[in-house]
C-alpha positions as CSV (number, residue, x, y, z in Angstrom):
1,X,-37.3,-24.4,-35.0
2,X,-41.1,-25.0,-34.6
3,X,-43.2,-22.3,-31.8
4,X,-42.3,-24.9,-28.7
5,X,-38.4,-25.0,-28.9
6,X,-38.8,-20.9,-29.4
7,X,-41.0,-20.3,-26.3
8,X,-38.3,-22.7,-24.3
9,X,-35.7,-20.9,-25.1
10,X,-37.0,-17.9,-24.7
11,X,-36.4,-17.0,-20.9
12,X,-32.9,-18.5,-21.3
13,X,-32.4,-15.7,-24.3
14,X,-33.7,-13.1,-22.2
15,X,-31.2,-14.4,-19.5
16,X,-28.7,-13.9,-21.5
17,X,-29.5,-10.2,-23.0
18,X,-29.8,-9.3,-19.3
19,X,-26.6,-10.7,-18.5
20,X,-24.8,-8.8,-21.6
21,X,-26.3,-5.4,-20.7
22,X,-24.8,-5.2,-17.0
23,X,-21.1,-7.1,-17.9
24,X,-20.5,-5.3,-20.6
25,X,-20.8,-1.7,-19.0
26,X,-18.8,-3.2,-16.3
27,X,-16.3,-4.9,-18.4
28,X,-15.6,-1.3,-19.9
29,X,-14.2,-0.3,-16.6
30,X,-12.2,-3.6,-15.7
31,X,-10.8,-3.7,-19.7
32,X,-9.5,0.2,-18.6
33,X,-8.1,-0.7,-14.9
34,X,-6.5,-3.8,-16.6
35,X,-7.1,-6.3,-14.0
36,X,-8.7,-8.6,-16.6
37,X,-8.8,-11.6,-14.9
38,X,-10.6,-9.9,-11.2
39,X,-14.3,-11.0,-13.0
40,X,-13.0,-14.6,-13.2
41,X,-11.7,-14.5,-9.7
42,X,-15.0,-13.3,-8.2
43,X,-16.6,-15.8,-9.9
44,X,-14.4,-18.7,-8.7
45,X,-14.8,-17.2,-5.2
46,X,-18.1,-17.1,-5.4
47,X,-18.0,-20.8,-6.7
48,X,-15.8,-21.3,-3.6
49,X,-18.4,-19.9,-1.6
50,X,-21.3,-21.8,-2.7
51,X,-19.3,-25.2,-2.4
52,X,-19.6,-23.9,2.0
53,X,-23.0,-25.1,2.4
54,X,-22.6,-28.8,1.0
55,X,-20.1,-29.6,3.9
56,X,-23.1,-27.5,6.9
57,X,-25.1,-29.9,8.6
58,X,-28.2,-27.2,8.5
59,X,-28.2,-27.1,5.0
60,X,-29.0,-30.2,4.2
61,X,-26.2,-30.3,1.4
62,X,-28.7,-28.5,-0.6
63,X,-26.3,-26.6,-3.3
64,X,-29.6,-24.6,-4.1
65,X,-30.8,-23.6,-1.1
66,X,-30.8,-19.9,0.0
67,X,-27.5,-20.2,2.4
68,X,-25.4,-20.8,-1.2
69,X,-26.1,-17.7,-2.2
70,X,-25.9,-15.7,1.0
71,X,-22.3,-17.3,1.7
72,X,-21.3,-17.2,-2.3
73,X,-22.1,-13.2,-1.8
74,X,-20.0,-13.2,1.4
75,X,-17.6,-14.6,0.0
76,X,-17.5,-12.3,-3.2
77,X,-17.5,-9.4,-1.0
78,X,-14.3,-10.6,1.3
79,X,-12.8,-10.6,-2.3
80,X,-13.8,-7.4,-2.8
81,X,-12.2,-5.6,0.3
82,X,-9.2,-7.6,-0.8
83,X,-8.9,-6.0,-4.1
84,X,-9.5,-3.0,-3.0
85,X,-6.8,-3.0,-0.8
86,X,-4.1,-3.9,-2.7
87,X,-5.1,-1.3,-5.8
88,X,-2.5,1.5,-5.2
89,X,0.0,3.0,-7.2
90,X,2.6,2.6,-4.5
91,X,1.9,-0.8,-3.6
92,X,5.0,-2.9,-4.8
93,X,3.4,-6.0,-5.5
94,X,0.7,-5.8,-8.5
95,X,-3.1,-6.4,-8.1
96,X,-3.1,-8.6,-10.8
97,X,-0.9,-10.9,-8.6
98,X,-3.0,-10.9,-5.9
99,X,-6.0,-11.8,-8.2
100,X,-4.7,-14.6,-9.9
101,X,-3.8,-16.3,-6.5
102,X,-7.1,-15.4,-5.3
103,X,-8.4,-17.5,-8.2
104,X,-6.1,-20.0,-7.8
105,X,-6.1,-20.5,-4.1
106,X,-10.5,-20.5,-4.5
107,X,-10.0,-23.1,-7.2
108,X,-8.8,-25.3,-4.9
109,X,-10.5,-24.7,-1.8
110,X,-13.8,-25.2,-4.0
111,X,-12.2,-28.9,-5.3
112,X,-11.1,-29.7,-1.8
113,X,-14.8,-28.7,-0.6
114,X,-16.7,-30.7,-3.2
115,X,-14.3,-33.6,-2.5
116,X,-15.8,-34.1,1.1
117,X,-19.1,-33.6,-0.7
118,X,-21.6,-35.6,-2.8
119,X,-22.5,-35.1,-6.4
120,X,-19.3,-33.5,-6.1
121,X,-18.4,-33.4,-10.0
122,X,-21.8,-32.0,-11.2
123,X,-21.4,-29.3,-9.0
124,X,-18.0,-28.9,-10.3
125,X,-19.5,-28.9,-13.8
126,X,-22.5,-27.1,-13.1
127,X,-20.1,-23.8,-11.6
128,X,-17.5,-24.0,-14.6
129,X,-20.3,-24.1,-17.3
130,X,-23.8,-23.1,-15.9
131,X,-27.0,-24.3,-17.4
132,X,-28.5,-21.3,-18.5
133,X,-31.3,-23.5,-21.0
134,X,-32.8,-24.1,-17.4
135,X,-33.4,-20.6,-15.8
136,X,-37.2,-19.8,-15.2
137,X,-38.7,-16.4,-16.1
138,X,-39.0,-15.6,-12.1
139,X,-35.1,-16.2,-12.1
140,X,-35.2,-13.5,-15.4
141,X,-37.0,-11.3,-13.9
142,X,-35.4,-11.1,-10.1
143,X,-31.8,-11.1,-12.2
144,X,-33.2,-8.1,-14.1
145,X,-34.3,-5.8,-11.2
146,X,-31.0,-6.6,-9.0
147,X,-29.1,-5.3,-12.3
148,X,-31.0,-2.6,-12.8
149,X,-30.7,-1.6,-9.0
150,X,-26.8,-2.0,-9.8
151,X,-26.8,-0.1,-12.9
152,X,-29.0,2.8,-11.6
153,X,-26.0,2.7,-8.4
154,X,-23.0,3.1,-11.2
155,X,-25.2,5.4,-13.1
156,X,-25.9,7.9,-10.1
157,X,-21.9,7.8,-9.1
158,X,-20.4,7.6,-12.6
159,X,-18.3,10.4,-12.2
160,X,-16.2,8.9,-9.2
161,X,-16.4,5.1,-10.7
162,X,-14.7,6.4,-14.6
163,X,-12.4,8.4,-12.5
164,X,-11.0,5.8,-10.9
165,X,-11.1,3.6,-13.6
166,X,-9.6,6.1,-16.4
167,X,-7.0,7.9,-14.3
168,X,-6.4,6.3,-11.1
169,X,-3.4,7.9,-10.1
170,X,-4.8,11.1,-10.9
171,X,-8.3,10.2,-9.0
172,X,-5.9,9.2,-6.1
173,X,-4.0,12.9,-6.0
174,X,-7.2,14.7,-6.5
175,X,-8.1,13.6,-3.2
176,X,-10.8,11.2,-4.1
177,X,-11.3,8.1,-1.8
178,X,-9.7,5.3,-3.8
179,X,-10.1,2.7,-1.5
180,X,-13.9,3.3,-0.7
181,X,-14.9,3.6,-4.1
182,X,-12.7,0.8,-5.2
183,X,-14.3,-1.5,-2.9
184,X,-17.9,-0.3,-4.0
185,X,-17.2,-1.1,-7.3
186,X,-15.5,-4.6,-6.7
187,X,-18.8,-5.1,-4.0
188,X,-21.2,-4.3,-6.7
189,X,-19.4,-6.8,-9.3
190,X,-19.8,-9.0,-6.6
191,X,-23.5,-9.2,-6.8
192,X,-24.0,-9.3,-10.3
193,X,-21.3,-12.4,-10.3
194,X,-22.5,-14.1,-7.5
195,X,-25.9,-14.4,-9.7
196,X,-24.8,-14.5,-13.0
197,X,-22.6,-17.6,-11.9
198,X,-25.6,-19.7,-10.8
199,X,-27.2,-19.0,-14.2
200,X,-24.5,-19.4,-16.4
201,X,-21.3,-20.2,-14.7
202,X,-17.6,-19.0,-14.4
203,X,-16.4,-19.1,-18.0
204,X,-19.7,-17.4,-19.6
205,X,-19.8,-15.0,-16.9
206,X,-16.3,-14.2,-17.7
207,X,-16.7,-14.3,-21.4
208,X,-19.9,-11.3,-21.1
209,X,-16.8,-9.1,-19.0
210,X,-14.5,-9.3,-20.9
211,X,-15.0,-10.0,-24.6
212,X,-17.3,-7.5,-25.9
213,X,-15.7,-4.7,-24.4
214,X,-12.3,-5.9,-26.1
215,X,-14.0,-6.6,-29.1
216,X,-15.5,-2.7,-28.8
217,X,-12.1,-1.6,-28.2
218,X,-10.8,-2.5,-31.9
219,X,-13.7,0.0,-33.3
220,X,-13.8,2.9,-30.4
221,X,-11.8,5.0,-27.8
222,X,-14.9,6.6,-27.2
223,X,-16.9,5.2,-24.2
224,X,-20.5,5.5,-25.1
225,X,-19.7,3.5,-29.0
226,X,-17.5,1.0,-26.9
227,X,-21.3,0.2,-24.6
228,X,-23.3,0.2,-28.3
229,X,-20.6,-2.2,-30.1
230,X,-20.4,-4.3,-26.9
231,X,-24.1,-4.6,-25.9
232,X,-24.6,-5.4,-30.0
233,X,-22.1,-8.0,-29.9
234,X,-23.8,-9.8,-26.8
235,X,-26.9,-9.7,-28.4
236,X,-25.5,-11.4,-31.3
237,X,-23.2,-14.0,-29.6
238,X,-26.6,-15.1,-27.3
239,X,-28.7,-16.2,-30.1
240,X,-26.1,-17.3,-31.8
241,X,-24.4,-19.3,-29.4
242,X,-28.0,-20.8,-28.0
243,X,-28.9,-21.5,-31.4
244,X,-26.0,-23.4,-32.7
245,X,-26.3,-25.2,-29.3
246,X,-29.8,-26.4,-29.4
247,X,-29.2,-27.4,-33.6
248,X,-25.8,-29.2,-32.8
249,X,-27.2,-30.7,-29.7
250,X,-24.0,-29.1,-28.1
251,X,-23.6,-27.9,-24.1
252,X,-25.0,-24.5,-24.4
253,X,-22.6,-22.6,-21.9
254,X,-19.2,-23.9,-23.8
255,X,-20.7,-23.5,-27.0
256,X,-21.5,-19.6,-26.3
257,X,-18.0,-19.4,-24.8
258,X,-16.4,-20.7,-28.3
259,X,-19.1,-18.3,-29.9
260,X,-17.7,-14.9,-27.9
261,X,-14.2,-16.2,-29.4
262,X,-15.3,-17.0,-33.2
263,X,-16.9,-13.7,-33.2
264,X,-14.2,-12.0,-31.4
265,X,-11.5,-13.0,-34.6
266,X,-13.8,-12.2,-37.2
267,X,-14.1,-8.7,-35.8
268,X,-10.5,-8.7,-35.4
269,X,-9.5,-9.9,-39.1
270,X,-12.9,-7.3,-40.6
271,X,-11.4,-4.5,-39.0
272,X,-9.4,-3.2,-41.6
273,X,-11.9,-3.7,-44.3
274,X,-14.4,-1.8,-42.0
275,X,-12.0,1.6,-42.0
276,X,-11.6,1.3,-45.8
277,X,-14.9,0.4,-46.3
278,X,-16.0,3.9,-43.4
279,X,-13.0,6.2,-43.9
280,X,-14.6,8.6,-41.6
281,X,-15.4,5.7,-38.5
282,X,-13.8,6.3,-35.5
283,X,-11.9,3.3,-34.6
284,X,-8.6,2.7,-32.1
């Protein structure tokens, strides 16, 4: 690659790395309440929600305009309080019920929406797969601070967030506000979805939750090495995945997707090589 196509794909790398870092701490704590599937749901309800302002009349139909995001975050958050509600040990039907026909039910709505809409199938496209080769350093950098804001919020209440997600039932008879603090945490997934979806869409955004903490989970029970093999592993996925993208002339967002998986077996199959190899490793 000459200096030109290293400097373009620069802010979409640095995208990406800022995208890894915040998923994959949160993907520790959705891999441990095992509701695996509540980052894809967000993300199709906040899809859902930014399908809304193609059908107002004061919008223009603009799909980039300020309202998207504004009624993709509302909608993120009504998904939230949702959630939140239906996370208790004596609840008899299960959450992860509720959040696969949340995602089901928002799949459609979005279809229904963009079918009354123009451009209708870009849009479609443009949600499922993102186009993260397009996002401008001043997107990079306003990404970065709302994560950081996010991060520094889990950082500050750690103690009550890993409670809940560790030992929920236990966090529950302890006395600790379940609910509340269930709902922050859904509420704060909300806004790094709602903006990670309009840079690299549902299945990427997904792919950052989920796979690197699973992949981190085949070498660590221990939380801090789980964060260092996931936030490794997204490093390494991201160039990868942009670089076989930009040399195959590939989509970039499903070719990172099929990256997280490639890289996710060869982990898997490596793994018992890796404890012969380091006896005295920790691994799960």
């Amino acid at each position: 690659m000459d200096t030109t196509i290293l400097e373009f794909l620069a802010a979409p790398f640095a995208a990406a790395l800022v995208i890894a870092g915040i998923h994959t701490y949160l993907g520790v704590h959705v891999v441990e309440r095992g509701v695996i599937f509540v980052d894809l749901s967000l993300a199709q309800i906040a899809a859902l929600g930014s399908t809304i302002p193609l059908l107002l009349p004061f919008t223009d139909g603009d799909p980039h305009g300020p309202w998207t995001y504004w009624i993709s975050l509302l909608f993120t958050f009504i998904g939230a309080a949702l959630f939140a509600t239906v996370r208790s040990k004596k609840a008899r039907i299960p959450q992860e019920a509720i959040i696969g026909i949340c995602y089901a039910v928002a799949s459609a709505g979005a279809m229904l929406a963009m079918s009354k809409a123009s451009a209708e199938s870009e849009h479609l496209k443009g949600m499922l797969v993102g186009n993260i080769l397009a996002v401008s350093w001043a997107e990079v950098r306003e990404t970065a601070i709302l994560y950081l804001i996010v991060g520094l919020f889990h950082y500050v209440f750690r103690r009550q967030f890993l409670a809940i997600s560790m030992d929920h039932d236990n966090a529950e008879g302890r006395g600790l506000n379940v609910k509340f603090w269930d709902f922050l945490f859904y509420a704060s997934l909300g806004f790094v979805v709602t903006r990670s979806v309009s840079i690299a869409g549902v299945l990427l955004v997904f792919c950052y939750l989920i796979v690197p903490s699973v992949a981190a989970m085949l070498y660590s029970t221990h939380i801090g090495r789980r964060l260092a093999i996931g936030w490794i592993m997204g490093t390494v996925v991201s160039a990868l995945g942009i670089y076989f993208s930009v040399s195959m002339d590939l989509p970039t967002g499903p070719t990172m997707v099929c990256t997280f998986g490639l890289v996710l077996v060869v982990m898997a199959l490596v793994k018992p090589l890796v404890a012969r190899m380091f006896p005295g490793l920790e691994l799960a």
